[in-house]
C-alpha atoms as an extended CHARMM CRD file, in Angstrom:
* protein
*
       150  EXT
         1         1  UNK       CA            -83.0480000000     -179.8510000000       55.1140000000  PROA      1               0.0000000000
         2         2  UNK       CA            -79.4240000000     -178.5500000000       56.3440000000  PROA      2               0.0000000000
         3         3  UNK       CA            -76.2480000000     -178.8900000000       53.9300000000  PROA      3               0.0000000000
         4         4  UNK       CA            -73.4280000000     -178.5590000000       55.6050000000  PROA      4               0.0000000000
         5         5  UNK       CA            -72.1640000000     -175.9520000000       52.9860000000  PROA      5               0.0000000000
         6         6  UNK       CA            -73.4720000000     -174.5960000000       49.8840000000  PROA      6               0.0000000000
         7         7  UNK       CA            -70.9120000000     -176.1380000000       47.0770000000  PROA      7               0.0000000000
         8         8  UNK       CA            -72.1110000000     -173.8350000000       44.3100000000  PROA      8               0.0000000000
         9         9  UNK       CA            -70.6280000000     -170.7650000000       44.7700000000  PROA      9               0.0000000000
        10        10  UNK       CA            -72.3190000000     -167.5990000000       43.3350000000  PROA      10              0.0000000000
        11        11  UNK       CA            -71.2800000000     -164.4520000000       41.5550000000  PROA      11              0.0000000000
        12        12  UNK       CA            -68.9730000000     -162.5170000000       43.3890000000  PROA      12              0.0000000000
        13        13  UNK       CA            -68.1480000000     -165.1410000000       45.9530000000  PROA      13              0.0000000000
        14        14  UNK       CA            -64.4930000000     -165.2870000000       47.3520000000  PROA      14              0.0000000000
        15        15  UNK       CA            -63.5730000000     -168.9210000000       47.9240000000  PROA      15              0.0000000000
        16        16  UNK       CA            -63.2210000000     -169.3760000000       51.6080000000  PROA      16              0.0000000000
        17        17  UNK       CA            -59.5400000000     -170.7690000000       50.8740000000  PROA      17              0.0000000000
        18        18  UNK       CA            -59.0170000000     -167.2380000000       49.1600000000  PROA      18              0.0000000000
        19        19  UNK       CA            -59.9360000000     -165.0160000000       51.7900000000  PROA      19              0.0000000000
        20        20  UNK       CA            -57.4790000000     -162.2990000000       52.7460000000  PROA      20              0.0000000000
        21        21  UNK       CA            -57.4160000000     -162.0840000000       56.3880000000  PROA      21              0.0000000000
        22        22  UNK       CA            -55.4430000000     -158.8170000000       58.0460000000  PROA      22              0.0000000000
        23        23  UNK       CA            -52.7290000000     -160.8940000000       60.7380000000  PROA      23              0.0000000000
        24        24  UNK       CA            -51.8630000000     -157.6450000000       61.4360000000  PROA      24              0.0000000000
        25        25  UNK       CA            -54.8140000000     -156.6200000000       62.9370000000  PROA      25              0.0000000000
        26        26  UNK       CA            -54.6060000000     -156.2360000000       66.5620000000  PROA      26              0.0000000000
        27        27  UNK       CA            -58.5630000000     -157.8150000000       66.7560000000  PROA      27              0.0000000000
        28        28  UNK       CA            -59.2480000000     -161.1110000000       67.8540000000  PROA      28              0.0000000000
        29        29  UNK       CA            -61.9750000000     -161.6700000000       64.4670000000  PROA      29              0.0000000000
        30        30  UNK       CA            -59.0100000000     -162.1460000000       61.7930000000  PROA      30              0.0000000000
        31        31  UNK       CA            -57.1310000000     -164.4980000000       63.8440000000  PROA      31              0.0000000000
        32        32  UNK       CA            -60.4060000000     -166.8560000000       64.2260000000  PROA      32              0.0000000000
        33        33  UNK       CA            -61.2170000000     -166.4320000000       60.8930000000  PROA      33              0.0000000000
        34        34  UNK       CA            -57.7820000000     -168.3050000000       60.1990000000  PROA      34              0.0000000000
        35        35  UNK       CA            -58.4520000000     -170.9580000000       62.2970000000  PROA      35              0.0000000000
        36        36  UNK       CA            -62.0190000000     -171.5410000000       60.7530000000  PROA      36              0.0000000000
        37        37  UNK       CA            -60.0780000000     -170.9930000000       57.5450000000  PROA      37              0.0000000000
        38        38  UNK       CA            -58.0380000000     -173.9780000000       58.4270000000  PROA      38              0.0000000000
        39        39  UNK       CA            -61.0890000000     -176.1700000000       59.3710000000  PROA      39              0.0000000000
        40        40  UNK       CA            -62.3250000000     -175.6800000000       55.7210000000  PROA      40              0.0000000000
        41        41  UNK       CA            -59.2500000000     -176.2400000000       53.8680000000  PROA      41              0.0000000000
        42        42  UNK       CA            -57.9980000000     -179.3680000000       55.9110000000  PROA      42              0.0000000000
        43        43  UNK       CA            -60.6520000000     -182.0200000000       54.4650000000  PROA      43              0.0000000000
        44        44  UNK       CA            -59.7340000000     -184.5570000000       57.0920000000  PROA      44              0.0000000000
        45        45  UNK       CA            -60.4160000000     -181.5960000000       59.9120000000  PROA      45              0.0000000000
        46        46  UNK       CA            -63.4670000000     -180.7690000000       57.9800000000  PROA      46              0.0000000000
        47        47  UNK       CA            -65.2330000000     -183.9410000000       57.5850000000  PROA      47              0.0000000000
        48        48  UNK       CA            -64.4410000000     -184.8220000000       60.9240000000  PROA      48              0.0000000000
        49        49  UNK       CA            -65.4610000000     -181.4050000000       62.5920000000  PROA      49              0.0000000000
        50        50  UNK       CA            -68.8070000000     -181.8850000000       60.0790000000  PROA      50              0.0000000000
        51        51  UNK       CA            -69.3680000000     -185.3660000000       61.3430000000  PROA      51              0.0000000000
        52        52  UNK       CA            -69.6490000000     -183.9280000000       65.1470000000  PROA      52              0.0000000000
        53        53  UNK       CA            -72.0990000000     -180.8750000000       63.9110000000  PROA      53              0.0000000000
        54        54  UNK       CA            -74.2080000000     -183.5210000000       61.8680000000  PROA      54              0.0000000000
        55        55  UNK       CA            -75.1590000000     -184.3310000000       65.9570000000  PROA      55              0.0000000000
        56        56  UNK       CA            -76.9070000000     -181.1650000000       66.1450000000  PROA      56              0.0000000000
        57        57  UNK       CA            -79.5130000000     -181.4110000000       63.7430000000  PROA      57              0.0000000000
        58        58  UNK       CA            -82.7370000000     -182.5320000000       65.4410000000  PROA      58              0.0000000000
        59        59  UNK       CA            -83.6390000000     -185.8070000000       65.3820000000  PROA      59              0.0000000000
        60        60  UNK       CA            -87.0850000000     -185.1660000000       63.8910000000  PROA      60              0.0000000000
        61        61  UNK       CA            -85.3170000000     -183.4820000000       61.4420000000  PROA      61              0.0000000000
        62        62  UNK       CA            -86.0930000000     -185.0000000000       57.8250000000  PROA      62              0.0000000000
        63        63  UNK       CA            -83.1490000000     -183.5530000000       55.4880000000  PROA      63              0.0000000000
        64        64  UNK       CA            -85.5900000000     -184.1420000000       52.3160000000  PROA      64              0.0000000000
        65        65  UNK       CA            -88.3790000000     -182.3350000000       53.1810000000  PROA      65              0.0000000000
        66        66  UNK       CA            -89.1860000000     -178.5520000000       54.3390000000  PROA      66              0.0000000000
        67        67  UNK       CA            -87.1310000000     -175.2450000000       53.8830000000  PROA      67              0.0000000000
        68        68  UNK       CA            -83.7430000000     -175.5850000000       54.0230000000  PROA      68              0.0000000000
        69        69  UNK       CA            -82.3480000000     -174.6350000000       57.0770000000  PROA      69              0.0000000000
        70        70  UNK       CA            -78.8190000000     -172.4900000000       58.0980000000  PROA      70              0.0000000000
        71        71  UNK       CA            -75.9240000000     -174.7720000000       56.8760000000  PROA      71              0.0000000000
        72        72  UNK       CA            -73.7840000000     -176.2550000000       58.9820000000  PROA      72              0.0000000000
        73        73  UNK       CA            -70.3980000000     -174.3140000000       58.3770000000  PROA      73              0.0000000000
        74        74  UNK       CA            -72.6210000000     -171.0460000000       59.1720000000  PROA      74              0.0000000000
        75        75  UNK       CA            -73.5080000000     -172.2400000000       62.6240000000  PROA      75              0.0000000000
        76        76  UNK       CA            -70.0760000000     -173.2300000000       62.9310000000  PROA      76              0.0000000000
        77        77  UNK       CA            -68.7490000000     -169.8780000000       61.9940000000  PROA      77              0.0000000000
        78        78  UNK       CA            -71.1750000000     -167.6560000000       63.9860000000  PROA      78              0.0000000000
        79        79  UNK       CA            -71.0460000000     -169.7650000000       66.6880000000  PROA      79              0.0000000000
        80        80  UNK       CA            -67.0650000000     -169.6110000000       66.8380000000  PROA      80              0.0000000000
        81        81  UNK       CA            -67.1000000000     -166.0630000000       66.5370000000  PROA      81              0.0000000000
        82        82  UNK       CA            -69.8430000000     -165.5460000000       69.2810000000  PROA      82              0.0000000000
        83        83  UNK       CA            -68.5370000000     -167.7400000000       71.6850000000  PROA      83              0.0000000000
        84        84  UNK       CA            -64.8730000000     -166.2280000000       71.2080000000  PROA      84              0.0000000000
        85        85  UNK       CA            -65.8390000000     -162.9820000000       70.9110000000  PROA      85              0.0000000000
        86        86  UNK       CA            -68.2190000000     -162.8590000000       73.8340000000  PROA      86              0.0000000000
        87        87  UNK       CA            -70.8910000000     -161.4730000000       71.8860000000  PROA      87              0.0000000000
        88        88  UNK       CA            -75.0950000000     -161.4320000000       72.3770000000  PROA      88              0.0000000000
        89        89  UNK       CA            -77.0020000000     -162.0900000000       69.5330000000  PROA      89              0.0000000000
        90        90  UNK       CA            -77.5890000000     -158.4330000000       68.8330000000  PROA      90              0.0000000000
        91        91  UNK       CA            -74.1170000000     -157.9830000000       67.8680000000  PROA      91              0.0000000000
        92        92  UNK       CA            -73.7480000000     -161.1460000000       66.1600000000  PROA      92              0.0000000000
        93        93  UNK       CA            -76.6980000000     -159.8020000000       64.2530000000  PROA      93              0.0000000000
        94        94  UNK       CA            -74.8710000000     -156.8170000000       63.1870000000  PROA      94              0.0000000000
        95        95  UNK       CA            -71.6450000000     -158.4850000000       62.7270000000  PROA      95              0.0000000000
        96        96  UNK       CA            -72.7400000000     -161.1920000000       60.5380000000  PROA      96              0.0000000000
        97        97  UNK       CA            -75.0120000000     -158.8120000000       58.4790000000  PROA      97              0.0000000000
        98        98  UNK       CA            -72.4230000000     -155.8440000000       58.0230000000  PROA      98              0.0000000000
        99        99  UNK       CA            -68.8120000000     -157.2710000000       58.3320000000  PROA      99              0.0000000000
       100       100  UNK       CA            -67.3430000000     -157.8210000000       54.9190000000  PROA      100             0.0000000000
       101       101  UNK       CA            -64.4780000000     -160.5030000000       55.7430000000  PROA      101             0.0000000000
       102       102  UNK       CA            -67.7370000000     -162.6590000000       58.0720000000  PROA      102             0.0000000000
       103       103  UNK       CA            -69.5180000000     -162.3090000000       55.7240000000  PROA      103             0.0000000000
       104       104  UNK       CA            -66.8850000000     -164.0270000000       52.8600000000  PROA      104             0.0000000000
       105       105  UNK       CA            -66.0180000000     -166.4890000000       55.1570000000  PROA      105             0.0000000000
       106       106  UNK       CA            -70.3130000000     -167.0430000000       55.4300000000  PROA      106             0.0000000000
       107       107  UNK       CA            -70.2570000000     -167.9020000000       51.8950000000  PROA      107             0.0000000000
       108       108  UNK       CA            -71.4940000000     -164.2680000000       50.7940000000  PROA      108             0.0000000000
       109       109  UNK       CA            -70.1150000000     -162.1590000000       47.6550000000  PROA      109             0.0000000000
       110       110  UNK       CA            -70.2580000000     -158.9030000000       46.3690000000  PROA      110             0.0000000000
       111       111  UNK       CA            -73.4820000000     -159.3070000000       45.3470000000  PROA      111             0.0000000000
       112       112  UNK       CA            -75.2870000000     -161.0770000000       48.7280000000  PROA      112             0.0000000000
       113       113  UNK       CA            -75.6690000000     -157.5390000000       50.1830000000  PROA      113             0.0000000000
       114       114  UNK       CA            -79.3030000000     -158.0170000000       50.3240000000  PROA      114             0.0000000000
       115       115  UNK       CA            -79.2310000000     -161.7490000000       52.3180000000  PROA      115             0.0000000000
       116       116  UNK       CA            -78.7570000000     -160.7460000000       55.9170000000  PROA      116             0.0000000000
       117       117  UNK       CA            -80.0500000000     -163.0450000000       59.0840000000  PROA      117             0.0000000000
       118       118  UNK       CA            -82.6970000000     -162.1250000000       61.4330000000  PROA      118             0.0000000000
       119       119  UNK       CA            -82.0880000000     -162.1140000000       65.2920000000  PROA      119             0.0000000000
       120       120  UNK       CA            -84.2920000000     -165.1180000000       66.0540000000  PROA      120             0.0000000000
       121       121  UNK       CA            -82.7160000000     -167.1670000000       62.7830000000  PROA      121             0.0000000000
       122       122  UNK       CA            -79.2530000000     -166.6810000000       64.7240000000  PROA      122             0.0000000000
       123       123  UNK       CA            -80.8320000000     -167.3430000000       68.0330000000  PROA      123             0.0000000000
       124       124  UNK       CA            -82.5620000000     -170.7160000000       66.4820000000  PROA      124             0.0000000000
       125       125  UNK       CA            -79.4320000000     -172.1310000000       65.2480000000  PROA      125             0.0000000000
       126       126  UNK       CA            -76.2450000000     -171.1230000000       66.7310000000  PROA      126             0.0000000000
       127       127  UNK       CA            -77.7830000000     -172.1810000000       69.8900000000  PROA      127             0.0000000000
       128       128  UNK       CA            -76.9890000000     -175.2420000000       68.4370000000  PROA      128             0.0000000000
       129       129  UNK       CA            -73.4530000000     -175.2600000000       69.5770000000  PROA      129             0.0000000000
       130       130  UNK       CA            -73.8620000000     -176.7750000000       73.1940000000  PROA      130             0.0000000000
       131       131  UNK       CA            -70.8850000000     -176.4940000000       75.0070000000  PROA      131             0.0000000000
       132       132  UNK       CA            -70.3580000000     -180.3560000000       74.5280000000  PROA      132             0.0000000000
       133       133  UNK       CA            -70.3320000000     -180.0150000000       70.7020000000  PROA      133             0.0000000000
       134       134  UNK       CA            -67.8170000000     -177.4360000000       70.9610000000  PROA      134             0.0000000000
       135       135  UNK       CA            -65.5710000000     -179.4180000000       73.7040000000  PROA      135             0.0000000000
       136       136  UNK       CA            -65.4450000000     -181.8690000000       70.9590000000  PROA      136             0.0000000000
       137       137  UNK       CA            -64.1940000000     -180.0300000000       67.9820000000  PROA      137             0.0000000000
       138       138  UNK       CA            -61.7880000000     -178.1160000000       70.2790000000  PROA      138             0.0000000000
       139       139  UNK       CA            -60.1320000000     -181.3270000000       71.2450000000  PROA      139             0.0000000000
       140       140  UNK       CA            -60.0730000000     -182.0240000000       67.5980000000  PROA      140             0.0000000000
       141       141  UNK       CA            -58.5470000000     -178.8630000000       66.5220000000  PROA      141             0.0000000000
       142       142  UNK       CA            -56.2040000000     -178.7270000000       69.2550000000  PROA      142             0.0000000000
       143       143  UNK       CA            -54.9400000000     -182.5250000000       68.3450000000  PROA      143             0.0000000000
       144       144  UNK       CA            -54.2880000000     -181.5200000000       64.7250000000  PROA      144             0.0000000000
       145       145  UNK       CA            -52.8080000000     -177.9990000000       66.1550000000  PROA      145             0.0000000000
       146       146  UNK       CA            -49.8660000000     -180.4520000000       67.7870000000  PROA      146             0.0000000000
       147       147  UNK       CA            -49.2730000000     -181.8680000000       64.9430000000  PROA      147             0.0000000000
       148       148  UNK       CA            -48.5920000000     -178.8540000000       63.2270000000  PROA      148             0.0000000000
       149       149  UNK       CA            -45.9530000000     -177.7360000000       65.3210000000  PROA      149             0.0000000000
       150       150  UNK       CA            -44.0690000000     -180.6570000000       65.2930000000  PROA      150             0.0000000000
């Protein structure tokens, strides 16, 4: 039962289109936290980059029933930052669970401190991300990327 992001936002939650990023930071997280930033705040990009991640889910996957699983803009997100950052799931783990501005652009607030994500939760579902799903939204981001500089 996957959403492919929580609309209801809780206490304490910094909207995702609210997020202060540091571009001044010399580390490669802030600058792909403005990327994903973009994804979520273009609703064309969005719904299109959601449309290729809907692919992922299982096929004997019934939405309605069971526990709801990791939604679909988290696997994006960890997965991004993995990938990029050339990260092992032991310090995606610790990233994901300590890292204040992930963690906002997770969905988290002030008050999530206690919701963190076991090893084999982040091993179940960002291995989602084949390399073919990500080929696909690259080509998509790197399309709309063109048309931004022009």
């Amino acid at each position: 039962m996957r959403k492919i992001f929580e609309p209801q936002m809780t206490f304490g939650q910094t909207p995702i289109d609210q997020i202060k990023l540091d571009m001044r930071a010399r580390d490669e997280i802030p600058k792909l936290l403005l990327g994903l930033q973009h994804i979520y705040c273009d609703q064309d990009l969005r719904e299109k980059v959601f449309a290729i991640l809907k692919n992922v889910i299982p096929e004997d996957t019934d939405s309605r029933n069971g526990r709801p699983g990791m939604d679909l803009w988290k696997i994006l997100v960890m997965g991004t930052i993995r990938l990029n950052c050339n990260w092992d799931y032991d310090k995606l783990q610790e990233m994901v669970n300590n890292h204040r501005t992930l963690r906002q652009m997770l969905g988290h607030g002030m008050m999530d401190d206690d919701i963190t994500y076991p090893l084999q939760t982040l091993k179940d579902n960002v291995r989602l991300l084949t390399p073919d799903v990500l080929d696909k939204i690259n080509t998509l981001v790197v399309q709309v990327g063109h048309k931004l500089l022009m």
